[in-house]
CHARMM-style PDB file with segment names, atoms N, HN, CA, C and O in Angstrom:
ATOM      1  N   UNK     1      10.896 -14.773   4.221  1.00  0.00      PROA
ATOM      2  CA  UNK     1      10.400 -13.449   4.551  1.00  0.00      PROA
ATOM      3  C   UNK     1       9.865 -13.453   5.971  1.00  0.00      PROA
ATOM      4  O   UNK     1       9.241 -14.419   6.410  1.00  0.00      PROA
ATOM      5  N   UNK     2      10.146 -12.232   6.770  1.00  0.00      PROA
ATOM      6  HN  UNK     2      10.653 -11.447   6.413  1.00  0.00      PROA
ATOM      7  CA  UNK     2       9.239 -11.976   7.646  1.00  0.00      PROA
ATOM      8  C   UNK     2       8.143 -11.763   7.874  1.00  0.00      PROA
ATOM      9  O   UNK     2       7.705 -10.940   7.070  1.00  0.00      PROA
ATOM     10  N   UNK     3       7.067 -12.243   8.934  1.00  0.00      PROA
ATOM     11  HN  UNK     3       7.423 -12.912   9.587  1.00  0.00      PROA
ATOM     12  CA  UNK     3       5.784 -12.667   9.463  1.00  0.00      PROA
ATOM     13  C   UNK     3       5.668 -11.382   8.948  1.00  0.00      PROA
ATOM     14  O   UNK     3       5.386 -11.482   7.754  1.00  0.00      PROA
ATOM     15  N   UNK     4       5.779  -9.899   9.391  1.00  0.00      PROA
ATOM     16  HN  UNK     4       6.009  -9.818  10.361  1.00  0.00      PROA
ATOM     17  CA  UNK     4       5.151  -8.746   8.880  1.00  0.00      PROA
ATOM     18  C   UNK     4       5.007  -7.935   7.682  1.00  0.00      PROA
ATOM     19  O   UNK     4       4.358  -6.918   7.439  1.00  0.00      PROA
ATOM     20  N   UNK     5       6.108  -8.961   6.728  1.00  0.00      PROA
ATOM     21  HN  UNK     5       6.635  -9.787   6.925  1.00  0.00      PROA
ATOM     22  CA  UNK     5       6.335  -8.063   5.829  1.00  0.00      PROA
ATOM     23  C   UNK     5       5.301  -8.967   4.777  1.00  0.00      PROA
ATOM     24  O   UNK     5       4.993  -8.475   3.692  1.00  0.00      PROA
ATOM     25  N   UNK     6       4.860 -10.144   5.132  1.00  0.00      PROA
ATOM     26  HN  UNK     6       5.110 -10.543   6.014  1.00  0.00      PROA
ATOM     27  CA  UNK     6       3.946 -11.370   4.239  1.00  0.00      PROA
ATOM     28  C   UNK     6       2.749 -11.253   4.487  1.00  0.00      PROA
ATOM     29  O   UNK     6       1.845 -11.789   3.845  1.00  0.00      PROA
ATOM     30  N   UNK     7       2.543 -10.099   6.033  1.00  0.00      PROA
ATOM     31  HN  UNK     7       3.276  -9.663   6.554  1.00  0.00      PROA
ATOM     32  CA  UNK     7       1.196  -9.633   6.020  1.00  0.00      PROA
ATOM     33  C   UNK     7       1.078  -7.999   4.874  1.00  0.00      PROA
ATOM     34  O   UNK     7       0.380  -7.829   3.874  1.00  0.00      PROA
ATOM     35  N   UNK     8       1.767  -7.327   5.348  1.00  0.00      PROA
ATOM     36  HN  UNK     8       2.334  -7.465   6.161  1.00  0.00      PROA
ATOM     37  CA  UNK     8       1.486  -6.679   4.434  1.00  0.00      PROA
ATOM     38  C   UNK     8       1.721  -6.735   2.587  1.00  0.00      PROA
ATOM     39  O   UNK     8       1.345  -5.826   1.847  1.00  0.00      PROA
ATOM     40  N   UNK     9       2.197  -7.608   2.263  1.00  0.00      PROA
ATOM     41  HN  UNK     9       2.502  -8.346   2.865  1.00  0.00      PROA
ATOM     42  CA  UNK     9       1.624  -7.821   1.043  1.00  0.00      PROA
ATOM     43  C   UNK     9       0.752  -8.574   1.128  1.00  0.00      PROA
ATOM     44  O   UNK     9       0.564  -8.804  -0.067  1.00  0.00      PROA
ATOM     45  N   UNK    10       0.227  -9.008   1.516  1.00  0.00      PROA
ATOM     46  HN  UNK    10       0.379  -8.820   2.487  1.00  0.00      PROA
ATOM     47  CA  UNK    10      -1.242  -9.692   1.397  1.00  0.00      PROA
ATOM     48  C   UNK    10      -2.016  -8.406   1.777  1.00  0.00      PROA
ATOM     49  O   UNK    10      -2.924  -8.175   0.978  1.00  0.00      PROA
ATOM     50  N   UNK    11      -1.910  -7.575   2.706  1.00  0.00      PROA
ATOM     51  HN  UNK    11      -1.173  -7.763   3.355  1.00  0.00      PROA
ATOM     52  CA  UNK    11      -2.951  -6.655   2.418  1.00  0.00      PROA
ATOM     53  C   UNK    11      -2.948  -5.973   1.423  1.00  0.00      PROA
ATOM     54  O   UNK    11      -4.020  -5.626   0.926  1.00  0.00      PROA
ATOM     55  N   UNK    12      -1.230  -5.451   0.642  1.00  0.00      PROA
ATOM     56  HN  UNK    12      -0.360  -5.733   1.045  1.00  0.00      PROA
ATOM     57  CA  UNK    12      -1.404  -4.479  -0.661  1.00  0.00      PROA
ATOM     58  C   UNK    12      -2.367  -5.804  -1.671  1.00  0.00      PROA
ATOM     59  O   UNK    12      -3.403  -5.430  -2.221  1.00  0.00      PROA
ATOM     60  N   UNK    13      -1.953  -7.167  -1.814  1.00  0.00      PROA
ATOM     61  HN  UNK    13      -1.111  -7.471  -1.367  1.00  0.00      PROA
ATOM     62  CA  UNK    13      -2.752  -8.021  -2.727  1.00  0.00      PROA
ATOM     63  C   UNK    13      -4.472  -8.207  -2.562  1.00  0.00      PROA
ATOM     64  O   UNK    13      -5.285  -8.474  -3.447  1.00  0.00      PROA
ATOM     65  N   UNK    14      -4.711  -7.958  -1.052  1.00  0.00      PROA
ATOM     66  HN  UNK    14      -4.051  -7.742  -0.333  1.00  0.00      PROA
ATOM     67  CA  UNK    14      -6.225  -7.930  -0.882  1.00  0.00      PROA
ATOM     68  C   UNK    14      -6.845  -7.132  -1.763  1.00  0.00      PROA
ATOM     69  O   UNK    14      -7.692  -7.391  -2.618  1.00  0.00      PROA
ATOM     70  N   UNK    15      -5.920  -5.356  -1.213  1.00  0.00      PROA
ATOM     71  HN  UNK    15      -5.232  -5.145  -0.519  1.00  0.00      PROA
ATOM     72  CA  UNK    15      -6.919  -4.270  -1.532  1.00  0.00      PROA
ATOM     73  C   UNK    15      -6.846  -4.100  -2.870  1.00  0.00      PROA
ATOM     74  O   UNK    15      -7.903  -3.706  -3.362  1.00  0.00      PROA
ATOM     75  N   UNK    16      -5.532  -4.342  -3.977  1.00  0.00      PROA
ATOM     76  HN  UNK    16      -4.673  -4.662  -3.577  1.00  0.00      PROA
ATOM     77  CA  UNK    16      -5.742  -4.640  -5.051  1.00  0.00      PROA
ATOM     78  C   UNK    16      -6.933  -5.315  -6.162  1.00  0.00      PROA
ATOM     79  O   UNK    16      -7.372  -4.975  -7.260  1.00  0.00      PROA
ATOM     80  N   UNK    17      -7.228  -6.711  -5.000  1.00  0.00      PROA
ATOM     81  HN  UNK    17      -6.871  -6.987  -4.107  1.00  0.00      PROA
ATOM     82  CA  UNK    17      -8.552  -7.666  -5.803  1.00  0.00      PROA
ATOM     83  C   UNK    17      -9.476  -6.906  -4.926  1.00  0.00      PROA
ATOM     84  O   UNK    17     -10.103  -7.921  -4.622  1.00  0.00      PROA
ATOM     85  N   UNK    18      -9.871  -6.303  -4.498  1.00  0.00      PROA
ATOM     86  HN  UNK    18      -9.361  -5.479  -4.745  1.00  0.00      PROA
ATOM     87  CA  UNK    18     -11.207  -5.750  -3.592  1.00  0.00      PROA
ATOM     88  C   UNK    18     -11.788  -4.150  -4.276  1.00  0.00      PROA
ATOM     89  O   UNK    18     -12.956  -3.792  -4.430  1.00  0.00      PROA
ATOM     90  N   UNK    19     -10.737  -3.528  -4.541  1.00  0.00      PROA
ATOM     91  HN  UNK    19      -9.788  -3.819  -4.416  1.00  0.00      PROA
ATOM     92  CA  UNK    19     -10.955  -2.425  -5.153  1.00  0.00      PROA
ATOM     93  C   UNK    19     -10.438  -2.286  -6.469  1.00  0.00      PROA
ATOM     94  O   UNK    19     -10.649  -1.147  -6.884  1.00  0.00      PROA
ATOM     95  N   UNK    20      -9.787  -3.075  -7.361  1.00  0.00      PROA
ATOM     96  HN  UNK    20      -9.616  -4.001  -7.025  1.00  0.00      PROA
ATOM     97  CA  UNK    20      -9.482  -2.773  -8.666  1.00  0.00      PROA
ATOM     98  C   UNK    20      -8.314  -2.423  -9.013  1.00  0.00      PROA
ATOM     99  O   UNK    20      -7.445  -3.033  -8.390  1.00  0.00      PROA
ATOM    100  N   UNK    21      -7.790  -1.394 -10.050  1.00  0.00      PROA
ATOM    101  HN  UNK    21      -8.496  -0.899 -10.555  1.00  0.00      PROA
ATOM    102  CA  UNK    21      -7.377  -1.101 -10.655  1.00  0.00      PROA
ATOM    103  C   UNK    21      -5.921  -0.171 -10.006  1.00  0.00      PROA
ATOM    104  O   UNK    21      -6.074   1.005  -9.678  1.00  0.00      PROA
ATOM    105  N   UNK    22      -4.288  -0.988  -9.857  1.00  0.00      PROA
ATOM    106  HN  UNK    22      -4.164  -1.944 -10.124  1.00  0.00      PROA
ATOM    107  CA  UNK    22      -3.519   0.007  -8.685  1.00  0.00      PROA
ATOM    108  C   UNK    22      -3.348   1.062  -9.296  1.00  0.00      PROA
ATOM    109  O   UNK    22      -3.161   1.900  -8.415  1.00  0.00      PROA
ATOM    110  N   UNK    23      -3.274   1.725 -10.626  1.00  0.00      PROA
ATOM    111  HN  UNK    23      -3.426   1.043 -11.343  1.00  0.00      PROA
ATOM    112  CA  UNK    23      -3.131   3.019 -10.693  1.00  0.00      PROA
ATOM    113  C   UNK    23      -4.110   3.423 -10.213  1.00  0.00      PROA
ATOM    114  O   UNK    23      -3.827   3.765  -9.065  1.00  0.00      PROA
ATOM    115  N   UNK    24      -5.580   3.669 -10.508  1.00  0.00      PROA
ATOM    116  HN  UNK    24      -5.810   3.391 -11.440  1.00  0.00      PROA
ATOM    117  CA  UNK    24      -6.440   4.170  -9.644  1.00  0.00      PROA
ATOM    118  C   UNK    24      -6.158   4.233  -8.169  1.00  0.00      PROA
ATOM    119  O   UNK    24      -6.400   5.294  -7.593  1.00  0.00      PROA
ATOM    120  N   UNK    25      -5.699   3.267  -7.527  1.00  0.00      PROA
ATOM    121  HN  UNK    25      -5.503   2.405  -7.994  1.00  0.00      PROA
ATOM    122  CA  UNK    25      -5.780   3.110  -6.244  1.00  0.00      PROA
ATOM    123  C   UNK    25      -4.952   4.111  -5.808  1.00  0.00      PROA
ATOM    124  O   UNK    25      -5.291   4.923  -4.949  1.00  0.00      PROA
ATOM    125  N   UNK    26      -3.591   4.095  -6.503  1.00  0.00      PROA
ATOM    126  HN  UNK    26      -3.315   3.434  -7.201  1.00  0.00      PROA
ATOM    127  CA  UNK    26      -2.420   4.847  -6.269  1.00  0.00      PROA
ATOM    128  C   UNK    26      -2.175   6.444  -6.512  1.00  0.00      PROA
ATOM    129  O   UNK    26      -1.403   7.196  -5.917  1.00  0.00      PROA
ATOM    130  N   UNK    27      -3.063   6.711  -7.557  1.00  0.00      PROA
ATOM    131  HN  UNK    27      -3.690   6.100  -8.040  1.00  0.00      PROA
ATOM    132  CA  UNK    27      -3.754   8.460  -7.743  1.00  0.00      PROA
ATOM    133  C   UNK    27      -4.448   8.577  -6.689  1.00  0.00      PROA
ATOM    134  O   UNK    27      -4.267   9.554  -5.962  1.00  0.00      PROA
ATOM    135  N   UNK    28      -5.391   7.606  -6.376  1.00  0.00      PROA
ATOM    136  HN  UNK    28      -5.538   6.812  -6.966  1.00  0.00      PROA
ATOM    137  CA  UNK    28      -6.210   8.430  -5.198  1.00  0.00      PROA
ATOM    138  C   UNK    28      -5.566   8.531  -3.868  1.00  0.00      PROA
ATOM    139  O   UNK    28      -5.930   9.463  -3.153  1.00  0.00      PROA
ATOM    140  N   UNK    29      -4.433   7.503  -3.316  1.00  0.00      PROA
ATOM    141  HN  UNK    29      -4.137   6.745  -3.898  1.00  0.00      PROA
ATOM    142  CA  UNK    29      -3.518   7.691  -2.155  1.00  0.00      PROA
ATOM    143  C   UNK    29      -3.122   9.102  -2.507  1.00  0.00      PROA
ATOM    144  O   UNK    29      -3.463  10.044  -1.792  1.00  0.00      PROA
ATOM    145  N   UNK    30      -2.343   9.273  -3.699  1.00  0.00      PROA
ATOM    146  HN  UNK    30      -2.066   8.508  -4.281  1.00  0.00      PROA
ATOM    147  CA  UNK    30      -1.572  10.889  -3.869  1.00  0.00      PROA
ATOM    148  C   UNK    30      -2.227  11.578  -3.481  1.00  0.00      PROA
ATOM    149  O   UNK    30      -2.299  11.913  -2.299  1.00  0.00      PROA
ATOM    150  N   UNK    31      -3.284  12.217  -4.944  1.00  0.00      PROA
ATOM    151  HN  UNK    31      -3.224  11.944  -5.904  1.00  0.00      PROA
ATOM    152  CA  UNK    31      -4.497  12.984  -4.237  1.00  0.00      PROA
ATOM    153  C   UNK    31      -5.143  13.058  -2.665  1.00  0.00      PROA
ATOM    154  O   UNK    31      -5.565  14.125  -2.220  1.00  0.00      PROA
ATOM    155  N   UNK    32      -5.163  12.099  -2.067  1.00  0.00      PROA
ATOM    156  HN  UNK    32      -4.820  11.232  -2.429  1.00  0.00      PROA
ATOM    157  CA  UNK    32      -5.881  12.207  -0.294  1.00  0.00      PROA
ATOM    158  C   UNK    32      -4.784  12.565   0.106  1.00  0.00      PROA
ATOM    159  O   UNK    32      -5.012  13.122   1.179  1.00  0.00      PROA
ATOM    160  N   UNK    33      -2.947  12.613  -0.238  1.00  0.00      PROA
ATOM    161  HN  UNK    33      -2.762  12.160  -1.111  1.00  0.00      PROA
ATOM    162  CA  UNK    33      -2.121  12.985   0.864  1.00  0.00      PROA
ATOM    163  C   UNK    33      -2.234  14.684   0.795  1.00  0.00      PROA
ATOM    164  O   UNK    33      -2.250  15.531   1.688  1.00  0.00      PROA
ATOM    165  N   UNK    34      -2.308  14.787  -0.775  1.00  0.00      PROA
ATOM    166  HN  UNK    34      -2.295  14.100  -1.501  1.00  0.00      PROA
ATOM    167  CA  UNK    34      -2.274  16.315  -1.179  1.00  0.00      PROA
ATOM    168  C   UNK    34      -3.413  17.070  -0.436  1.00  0.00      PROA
ATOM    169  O   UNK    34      -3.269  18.136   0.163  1.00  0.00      PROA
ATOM    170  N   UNK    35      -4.422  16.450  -0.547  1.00  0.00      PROA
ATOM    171  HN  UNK    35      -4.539  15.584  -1.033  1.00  0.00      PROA
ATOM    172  CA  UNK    35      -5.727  17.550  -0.028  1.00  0.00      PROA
ATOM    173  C   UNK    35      -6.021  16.785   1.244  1.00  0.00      PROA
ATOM    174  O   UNK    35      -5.866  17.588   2.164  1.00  0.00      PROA
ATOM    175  N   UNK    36      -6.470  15.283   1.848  1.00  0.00      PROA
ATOM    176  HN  UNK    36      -6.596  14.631   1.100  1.00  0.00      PROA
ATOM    177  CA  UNK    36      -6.761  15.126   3.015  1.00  0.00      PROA
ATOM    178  C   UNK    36      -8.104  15.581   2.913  1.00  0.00      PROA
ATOM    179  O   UNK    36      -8.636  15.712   4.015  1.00  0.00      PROA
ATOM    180  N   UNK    37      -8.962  15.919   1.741  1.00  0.00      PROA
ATOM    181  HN  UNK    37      -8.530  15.812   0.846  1.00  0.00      PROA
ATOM    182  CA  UNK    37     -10.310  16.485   1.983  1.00  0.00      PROA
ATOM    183  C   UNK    37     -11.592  15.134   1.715  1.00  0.00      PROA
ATOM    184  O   UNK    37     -12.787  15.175   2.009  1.00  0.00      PROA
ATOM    185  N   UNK    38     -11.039  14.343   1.256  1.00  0.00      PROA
ATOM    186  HN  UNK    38     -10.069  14.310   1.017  1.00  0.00      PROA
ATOM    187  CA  UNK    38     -11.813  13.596   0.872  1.00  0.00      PROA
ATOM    188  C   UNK    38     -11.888  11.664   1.363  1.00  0.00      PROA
ATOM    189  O   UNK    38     -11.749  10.695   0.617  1.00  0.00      PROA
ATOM    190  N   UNK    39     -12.135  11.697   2.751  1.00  0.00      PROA
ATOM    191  HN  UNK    39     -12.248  12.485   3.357  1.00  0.00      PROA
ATOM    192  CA  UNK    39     -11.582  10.534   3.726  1.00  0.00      PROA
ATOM    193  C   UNK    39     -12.475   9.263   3.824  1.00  0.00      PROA
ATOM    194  O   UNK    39     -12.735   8.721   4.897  1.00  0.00      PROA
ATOM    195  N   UNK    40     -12.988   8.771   2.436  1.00  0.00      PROA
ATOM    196  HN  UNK    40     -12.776   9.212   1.563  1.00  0.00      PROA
ATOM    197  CA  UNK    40     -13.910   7.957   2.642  1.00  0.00      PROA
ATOM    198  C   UNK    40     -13.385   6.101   2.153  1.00  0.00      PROA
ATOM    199  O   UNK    40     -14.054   5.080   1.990  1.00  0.00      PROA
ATOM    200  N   UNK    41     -12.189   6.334   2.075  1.00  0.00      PROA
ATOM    201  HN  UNK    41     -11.645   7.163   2.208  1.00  0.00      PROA
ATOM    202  CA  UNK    41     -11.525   5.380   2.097  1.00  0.00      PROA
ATOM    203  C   UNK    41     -10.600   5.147   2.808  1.00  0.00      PROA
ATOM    204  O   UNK    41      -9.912   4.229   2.362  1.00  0.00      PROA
ATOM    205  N   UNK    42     -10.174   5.654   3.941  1.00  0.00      PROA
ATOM    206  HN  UNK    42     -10.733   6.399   4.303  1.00  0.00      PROA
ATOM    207  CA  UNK    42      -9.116   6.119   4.449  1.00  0.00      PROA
ATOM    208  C   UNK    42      -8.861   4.692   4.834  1.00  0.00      PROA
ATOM    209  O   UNK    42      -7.725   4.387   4.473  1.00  0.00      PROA
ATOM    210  N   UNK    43      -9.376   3.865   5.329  1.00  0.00      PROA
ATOM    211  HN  UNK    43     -10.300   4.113   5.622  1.00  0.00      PROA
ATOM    212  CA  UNK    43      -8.309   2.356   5.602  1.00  0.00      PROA
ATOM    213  C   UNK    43      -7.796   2.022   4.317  1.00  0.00      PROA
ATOM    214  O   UNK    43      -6.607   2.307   4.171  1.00  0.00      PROA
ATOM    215  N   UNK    44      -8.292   1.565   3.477  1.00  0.00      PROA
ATOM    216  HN  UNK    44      -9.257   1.333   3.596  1.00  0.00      PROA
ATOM    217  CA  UNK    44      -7.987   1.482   1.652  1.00  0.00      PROA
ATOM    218  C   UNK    44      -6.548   1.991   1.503  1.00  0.00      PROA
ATOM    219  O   UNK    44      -5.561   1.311   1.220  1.00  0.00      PROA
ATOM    220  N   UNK    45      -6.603   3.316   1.745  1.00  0.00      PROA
ATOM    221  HN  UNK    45      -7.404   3.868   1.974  1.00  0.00      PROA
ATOM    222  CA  UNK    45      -5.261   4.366   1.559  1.00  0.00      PROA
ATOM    223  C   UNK    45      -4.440   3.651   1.975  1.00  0.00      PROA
ATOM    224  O   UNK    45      -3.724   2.977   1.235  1.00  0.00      PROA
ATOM    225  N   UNK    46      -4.319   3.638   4.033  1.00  0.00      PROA
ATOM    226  HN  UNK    46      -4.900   4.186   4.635  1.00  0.00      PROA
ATOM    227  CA  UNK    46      -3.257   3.375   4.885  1.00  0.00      PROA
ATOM    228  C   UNK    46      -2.744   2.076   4.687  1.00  0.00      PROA
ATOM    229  O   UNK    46      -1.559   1.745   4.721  1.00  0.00      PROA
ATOM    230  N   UNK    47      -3.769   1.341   4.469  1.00  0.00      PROA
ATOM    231  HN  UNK    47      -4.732   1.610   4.441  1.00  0.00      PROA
ATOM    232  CA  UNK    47      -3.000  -0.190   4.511  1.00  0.00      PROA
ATOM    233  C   UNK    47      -2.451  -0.559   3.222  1.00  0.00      PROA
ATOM    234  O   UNK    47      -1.811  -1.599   3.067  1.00  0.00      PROA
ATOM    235  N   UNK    48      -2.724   0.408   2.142  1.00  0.00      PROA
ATOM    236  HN  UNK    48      -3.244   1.253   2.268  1.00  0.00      PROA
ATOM    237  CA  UNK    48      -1.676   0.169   0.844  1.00  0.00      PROA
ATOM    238  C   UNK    48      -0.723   1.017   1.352  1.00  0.00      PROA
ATOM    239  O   UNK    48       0.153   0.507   2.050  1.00  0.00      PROA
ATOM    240  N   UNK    49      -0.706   1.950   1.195  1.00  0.00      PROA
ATOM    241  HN  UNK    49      -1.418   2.365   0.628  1.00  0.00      PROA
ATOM    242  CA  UNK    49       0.805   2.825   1.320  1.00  0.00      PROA
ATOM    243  C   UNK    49       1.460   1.999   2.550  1.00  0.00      PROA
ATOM    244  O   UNK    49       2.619   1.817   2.179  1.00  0.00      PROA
ATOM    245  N   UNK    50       1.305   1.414   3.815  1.00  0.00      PROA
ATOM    246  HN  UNK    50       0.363   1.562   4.117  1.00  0.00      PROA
ATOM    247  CA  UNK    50       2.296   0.762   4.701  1.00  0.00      PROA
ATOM    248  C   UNK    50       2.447  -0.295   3.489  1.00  0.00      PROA
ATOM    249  O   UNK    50       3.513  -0.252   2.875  1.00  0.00      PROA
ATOM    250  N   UNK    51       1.416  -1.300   3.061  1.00  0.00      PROA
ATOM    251  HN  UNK    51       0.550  -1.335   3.560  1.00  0.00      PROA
ATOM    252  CA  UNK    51       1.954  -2.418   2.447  1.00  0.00      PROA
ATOM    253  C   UNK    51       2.917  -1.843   1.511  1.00  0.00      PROA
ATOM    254  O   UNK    51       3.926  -2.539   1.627  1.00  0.00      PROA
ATOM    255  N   UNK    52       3.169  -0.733   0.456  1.00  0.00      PROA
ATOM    256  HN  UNK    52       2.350  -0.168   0.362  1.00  0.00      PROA
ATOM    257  CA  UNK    52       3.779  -0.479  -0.311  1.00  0.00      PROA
ATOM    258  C   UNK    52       4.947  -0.139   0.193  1.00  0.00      PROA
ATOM    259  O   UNK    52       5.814  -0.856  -0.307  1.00  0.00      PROA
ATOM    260  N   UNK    53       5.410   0.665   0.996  1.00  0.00      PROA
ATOM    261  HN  UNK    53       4.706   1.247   1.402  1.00  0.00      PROA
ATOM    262  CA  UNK    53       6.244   1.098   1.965  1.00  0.00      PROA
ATOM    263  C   UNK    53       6.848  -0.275   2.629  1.00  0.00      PROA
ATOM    264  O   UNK    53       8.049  -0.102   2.836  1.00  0.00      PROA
ATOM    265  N   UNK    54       6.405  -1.620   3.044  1.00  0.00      PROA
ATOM    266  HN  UNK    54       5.430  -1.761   2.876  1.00  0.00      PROA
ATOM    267  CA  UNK    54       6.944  -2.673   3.544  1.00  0.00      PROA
ATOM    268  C   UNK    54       7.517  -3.427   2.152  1.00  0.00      PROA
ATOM    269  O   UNK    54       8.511  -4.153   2.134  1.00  0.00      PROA
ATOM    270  N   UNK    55       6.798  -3.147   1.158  1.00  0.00      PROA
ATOM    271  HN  UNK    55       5.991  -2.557   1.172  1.00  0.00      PROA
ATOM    272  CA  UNK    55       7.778  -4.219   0.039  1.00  0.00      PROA
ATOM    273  C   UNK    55       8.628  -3.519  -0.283  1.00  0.00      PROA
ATOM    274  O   UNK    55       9.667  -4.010  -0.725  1.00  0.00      PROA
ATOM    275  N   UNK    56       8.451  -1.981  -0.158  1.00  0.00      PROA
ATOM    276  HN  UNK    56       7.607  -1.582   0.201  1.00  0.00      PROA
ATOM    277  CA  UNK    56       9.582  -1.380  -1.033  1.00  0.00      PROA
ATOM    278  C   UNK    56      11.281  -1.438   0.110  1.00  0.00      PROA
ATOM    279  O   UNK    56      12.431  -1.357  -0.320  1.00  0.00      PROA
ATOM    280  N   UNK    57      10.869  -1.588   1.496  1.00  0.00      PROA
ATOM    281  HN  UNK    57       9.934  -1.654   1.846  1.00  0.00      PROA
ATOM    282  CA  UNK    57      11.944  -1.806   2.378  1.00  0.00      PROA
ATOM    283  C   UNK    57      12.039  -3.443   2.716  1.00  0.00      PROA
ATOM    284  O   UNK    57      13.031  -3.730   3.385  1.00  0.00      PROA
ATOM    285  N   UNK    58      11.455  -4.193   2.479  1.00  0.00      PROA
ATOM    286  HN  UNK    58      10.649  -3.960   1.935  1.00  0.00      PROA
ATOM    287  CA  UNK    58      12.000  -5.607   2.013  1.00  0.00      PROA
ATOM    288  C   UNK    58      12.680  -5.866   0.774  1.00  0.00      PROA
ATOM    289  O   UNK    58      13.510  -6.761   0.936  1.00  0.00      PROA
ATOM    290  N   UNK    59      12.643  -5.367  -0.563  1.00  0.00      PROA
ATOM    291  HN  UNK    59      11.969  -4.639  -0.695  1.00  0.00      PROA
ATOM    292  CA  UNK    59      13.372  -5.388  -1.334  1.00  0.00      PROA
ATOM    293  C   UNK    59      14.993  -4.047  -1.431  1.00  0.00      PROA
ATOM    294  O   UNK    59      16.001  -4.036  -2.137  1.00  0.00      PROA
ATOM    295  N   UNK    60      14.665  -3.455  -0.735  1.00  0.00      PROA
ATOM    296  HN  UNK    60      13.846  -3.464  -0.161  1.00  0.00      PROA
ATOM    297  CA  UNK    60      16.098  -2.636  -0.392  1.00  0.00      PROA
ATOM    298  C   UNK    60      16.830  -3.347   0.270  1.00  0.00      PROA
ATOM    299  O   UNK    60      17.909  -3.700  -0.206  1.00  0.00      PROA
ATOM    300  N   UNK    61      16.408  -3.769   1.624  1.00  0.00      PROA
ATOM    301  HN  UNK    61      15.531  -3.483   2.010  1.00  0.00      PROA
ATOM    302  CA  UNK    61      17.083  -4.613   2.383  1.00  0.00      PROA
ATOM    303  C   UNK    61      17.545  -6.035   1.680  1.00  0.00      PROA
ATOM    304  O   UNK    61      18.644  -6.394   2.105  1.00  0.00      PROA
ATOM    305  N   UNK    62      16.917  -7.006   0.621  1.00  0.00      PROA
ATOM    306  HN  UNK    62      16.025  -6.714   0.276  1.00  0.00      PROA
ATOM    307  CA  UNK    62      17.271  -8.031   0.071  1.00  0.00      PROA
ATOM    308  C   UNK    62      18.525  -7.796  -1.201  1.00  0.00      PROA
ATOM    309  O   UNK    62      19.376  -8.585  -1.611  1.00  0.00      PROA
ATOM    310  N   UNK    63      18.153  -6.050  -1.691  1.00  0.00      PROA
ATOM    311  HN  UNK    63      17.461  -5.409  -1.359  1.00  0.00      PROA
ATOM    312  CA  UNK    63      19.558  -5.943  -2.723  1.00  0.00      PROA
ATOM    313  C   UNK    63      20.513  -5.685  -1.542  1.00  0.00      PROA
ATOM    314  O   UNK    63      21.142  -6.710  -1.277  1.00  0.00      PROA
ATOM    315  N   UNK    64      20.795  -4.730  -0.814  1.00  0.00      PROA
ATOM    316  HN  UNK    64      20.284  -3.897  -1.029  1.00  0.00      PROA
ATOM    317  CA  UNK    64      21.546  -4.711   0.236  1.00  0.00      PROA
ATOM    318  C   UNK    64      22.543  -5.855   0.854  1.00  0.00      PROA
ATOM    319  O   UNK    64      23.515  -5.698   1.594  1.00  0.00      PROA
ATOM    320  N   UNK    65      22.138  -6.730   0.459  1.00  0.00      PROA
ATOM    321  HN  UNK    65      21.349  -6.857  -0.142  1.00  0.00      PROA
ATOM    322  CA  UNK    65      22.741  -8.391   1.035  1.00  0.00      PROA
ATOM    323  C   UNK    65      23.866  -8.865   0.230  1.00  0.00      PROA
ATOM    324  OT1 UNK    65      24.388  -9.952   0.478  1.00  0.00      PROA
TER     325      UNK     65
END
């Protein structure tokens, strides 16, 4: 794997053990894209959705092969 794509799962795996539970985590990304009213996690959010967004295009690219 690539250097960037082994960082960002380690950050989706950080924020996972740091904050709990990924459905929770993953309702509240939805919810903050929908409203944007409520920004008190906002690193929490960004660095899962890129990490999620980097595994989900490392594993496209690996069936792809």
């Amino acid at each position: 794997m690539e250097l960037y794509t082994i960082l960002f799962l380690c950050t989706v795996f950080a924020t996972i053990i740091l904050y709990g539970d990924i459905n929770e985590i993953l309702l509240d990304i939805f919810n903050w894209l929908q409203k944007k009213t409520n920004l008190r996690y906002d690193l929490k959010r960004i660095s899962l959705l890129v990490g999620v967004i980097a595994a989900l295009v490392t594993l496209l690219q690996r069936s792809w092969k």
